[in-house]
N, C-alpha and C positions, 0 to 999 in steps of 0.2 A: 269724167265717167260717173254714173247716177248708178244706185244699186242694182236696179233690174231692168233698168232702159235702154240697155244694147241688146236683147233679144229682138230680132226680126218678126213683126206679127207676124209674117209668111210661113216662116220657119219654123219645124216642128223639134229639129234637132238641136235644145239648148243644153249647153253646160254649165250647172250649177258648181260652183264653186265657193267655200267659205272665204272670208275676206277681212282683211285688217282685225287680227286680234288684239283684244285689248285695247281699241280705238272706233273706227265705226262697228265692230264686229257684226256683218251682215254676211250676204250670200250677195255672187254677183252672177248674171246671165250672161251667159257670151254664145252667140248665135253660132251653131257649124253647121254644113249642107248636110242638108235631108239623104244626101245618096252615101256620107261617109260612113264608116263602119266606127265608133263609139266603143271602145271596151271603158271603162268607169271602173276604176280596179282599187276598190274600201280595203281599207284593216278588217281584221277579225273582230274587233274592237271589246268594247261591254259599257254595261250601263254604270255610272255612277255610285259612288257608294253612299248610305245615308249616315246620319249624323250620330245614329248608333254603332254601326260599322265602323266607321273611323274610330268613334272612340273606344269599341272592341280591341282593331288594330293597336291604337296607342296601350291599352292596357293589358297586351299579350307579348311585348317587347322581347324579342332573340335577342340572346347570349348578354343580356345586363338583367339585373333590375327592373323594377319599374320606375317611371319618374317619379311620382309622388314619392319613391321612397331616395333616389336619388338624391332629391332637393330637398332634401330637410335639412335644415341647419346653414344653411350655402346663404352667404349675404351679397354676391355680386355674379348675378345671372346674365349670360350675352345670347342671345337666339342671333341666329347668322343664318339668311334668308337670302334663298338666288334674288334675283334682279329683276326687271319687266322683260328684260329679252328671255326670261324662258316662260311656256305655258303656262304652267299650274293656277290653277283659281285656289290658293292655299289659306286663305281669310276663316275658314271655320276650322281646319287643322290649326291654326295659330289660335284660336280662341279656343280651341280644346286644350290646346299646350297651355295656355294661360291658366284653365279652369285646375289643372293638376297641380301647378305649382302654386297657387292658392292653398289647394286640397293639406298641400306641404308647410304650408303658413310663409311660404315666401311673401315677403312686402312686394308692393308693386313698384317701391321707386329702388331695388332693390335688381329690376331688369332691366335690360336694357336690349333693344335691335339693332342689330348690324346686317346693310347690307353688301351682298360678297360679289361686289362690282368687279373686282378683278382688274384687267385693261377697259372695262366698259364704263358709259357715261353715268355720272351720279344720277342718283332720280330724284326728281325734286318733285312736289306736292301731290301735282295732277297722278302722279306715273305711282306715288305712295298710298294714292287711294285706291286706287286701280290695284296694286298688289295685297296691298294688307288691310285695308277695309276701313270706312272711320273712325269706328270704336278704338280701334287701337290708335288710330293718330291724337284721339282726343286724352288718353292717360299714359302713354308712352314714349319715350325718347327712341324715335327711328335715325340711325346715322348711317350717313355712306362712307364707305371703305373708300381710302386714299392708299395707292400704290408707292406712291412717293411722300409719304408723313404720317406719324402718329406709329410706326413700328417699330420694334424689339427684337434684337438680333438673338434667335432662340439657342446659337452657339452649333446648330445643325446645319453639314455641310450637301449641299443639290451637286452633285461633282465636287465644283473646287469653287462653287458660289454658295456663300455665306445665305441658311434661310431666315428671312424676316418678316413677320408676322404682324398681321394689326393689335398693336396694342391690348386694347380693351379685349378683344378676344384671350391675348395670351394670358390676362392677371385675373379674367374673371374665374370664379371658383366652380361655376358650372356649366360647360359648355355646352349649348344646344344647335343641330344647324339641321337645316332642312330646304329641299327640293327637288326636281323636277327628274325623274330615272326614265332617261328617254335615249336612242342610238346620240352617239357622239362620233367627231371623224375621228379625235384624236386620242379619248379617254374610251373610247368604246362606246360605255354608256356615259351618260354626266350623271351629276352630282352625287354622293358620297365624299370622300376624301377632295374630290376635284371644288369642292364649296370652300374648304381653304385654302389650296396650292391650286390653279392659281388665285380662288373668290378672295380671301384676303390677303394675300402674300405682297411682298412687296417688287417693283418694276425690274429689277434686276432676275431675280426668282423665275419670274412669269418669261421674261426671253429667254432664259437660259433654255428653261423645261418646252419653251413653242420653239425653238430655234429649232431642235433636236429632232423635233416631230416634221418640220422643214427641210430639214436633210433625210428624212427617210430612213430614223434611226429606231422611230418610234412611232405609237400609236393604231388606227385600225375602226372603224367600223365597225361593233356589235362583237366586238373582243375584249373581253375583262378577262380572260384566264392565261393567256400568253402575252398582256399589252406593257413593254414595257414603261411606255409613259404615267400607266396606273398605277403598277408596281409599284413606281417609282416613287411619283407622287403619296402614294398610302405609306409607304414606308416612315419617308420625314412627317405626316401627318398624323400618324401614330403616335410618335415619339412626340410633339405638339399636346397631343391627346384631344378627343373630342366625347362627349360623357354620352349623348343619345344624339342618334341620327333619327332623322323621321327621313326616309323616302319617297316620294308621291309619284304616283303613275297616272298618266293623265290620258286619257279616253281622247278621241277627236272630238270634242266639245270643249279640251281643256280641265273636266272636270277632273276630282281624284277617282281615279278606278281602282287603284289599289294601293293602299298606306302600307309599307313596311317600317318598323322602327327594330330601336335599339343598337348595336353594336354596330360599327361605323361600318365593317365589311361583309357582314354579316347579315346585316339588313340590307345593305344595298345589293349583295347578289342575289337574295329572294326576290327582291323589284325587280333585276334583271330576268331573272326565269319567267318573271307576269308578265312583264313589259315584250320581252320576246315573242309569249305567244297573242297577244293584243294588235302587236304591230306585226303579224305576219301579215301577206299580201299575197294572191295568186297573180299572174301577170301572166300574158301572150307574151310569147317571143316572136319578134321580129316584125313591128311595127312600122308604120311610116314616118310616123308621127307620133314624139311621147311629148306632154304637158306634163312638167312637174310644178306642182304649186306652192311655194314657201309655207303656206300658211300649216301650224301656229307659230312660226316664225318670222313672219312678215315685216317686223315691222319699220325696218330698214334694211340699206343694200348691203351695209358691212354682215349682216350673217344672211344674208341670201344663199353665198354659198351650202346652208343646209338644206339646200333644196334637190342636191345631189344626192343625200343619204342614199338611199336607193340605188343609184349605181354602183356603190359603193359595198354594197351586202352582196354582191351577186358577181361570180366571172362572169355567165354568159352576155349575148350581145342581145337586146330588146329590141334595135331597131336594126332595120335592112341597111346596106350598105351608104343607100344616099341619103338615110335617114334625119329627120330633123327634129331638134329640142325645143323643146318653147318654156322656158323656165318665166312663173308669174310671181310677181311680188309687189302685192301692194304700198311698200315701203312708206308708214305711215310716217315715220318720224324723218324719212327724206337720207342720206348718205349714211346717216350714225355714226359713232364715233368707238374707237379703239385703239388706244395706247401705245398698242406692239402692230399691230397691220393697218392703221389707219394711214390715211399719205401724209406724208413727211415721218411717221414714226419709227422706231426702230428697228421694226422689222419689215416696214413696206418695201413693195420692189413692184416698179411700171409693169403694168396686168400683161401678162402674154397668155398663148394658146393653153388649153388646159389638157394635160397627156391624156388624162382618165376620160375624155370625152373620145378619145382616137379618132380624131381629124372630125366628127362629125360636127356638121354646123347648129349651129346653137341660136336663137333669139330670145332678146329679155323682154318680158312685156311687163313695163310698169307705168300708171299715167302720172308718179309722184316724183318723177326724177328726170336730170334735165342732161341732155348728152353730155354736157362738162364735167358733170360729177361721176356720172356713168364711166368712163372712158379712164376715171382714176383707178376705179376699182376691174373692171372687164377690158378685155382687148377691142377695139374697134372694131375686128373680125368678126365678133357677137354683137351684131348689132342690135340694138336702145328700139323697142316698138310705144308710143306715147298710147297705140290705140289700137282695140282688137278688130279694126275694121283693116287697119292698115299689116294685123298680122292673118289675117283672113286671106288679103290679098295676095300676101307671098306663098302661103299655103296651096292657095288657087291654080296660082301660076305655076307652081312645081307640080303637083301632082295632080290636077283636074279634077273630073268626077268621083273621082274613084280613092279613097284612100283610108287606109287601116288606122288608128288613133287610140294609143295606148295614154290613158288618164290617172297620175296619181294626187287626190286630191289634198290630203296630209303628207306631202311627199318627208318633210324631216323626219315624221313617224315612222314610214314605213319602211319592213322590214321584206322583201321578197321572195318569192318562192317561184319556180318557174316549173311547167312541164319538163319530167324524164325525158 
């Protein structure tokens, strides 16, 4: 599939779609009949913030300190940064972090990065410059977090599972972590506390606390104030301690739209209020047809899954009874990997039907992934489309001339709202 060479000259009804973040990151065209009815249903969104704003943000920090005055004195600093599987283009937030702790007379070989891979795959160069930019690779020690080595059993108990932490995080004297305040299924929103239970926690930890969310004991979509999974998690991560949180709210471009810092819950529930009204969405009910598009999450099939967000924010029903999914995902890096849901890992289990869909049929359309691998993670029932010609076709066949198309283009983002 080429960037914009599946629209039809003929055809006047294209759908633009963003595509492969953080890898080709373009727009792709995909041709629909001129007779169908198109709703294109955006975030509220906003614009980017500039490089004074941000450092505004950082230098207005809720319920601490500021960093420069934090970091004085402090000789073993860890910054603990999400991974490439979340949005943020966080590279000038890091380099403003850097400029303060200067400010503080911190030495530079006095820092150090850690990334909070959690159950997710290391990132190795290409994926390190893509996150945190060259400058920094070029004077700083960037490490990935191991689930299974280099932790410290902090003597806090997850239930009746011992919590164990990455190392270098626990003994550094000033802890810093930062990322992405966007809907989560299980944390409500992510990051906050969720960047070390599970981002550096260690493999027993991370299944205890996903198991629980597994059984339906925990967790939630766009619920931080009753979820006990957060709860939970922020409780032992408190006790851990972590010195400034920076939160970022990422706009559908990825960029920062809104910097919260400072105190680990404190800031993160201010991102949550921004990020809330950013990622609203108006939506028609009872379409025939909803497209939901992975993207900024794309970039493999293991978090596909957040392409659901959205049904997930809302009881009512969007599509009509014989209604159809078309979930897109470029899956740039191909099946991806994860520790606790990956196949053979601890907590996989052969794909069946998905309840929260209620019987409705579903199609995945990605051209990066090959039925074998497909079929580890999704039911066969959901069928694998390599190409939008051949999801055009089924579309055709079902419903003819005529048919309503509910489009969410940020689908992890968004957050929905529906007519009274």
């Amino acid at each position: 599939m080429t960037k914009n060479a599946m629209a039809d000259s003929e055809t006047k009804n294209v759908l633009q779609l963003p595509w492969s973040a953080w890898y080709e990151e373009c727009q792709v065209s995909l041709p629909m009949p001129d007779s169908w009815d198109i709703s294109h249903c955006v975030m509220v969104d906003a614009e980017a913030l500039s490089q004074d704003e941000i450092a505004s943000a950082l230098s207005s920090p809720i319920g601490t300190p500021g960093l420069e005055k934090i970091a004085i004195g402090k000789s073993k600093v860890v910054i603990a940064v999400e991974d490439i599987t979340r949005p943020s283009r966080i590279e000038l937030v890091l380099n403003l972090v850097l400029s303060k702790l200067r400010q503080a007379g911190v030495p530079k070989e006095a820092i150090q990065f850690l990334v909070c891979n959690g159950a997710h795959a290391p990132m190795l160069r290409g994926d390190l410059l893509r996150k945190f930019g060259e400058e920094i690779l070029k004077d700083y020690v960037v490490l990935n977090h191991n689930p299974y080595d280099n932790l410290v059993d902090t003597g806090i108990l997850l239930g009746k599972t011992p919590f164990k932490v990455n190392r270098y995080f626990y003994e550094a004297d000033l802890k810093i972590t930062i990322g992405s305040v966007m809907p989560h299924h299980f944390a409500g929103f992510s990051a906050g506390g969720k960047l070390v239970l599970p981002g550096l926690s260690d493999i027993a930890t991370l299944q205890r606390s996903h198991k629980f969310v597994m059984m339906g004991l925990r967790g939630g979509v766009n619920d931080v104030e009753n979820n006990k999974f957060r709860s939970e998690l922020e409780g032992v991560v408190r006790q851990v301690g972590v010195d400034f949180f920076i939160g970022v709210v990422p706009n559908s471009k990825r960029q920062a739209a809104g910097v919260f810092a400072g105190d680990l819950i404190q800031a993160h529930r201010s991102g949550v209020e921004y990020g809330r009204k950013i990622y609203k969405t108006a939506v028609p009910l009872l379409a025939d047809v909803l497209i939901l598009n992975a993207y900024p999450k794309d970039s493999e099939l293991l978090q596909a899954d957040t392409a659901f967000t959205p049904l997930k924010s809302i009881k009512k029903d969007l599509l009509k009874e014989n209604g159809v999914i078309v979930l897109c995902s470029s899956c740039s890096n191909g099946i991806g990997h994860h520790s606790l849901f990956g196949p053979g890992m601890r907590l996989y289990k052969p794909p069946g039907k998905r309840r929260f869909l209620k019987n409705k049929e579903l199609f995945f359309f990605s051209p990066n992934i090959n039925a074998a691998e497909y079929q580890m993670i999704f039911s066969p029932e959901y069928p694998l489309l390599g190409r939008w010609e051949d999801v055009l076709s089924v579309l055709k066949s079902r419903f003819g001339t005529k048919c309503d198309v509910t489009v969410l283009p940020y689908a992890p983002l968004q957050l929905l709202s529906c007519p009274t």
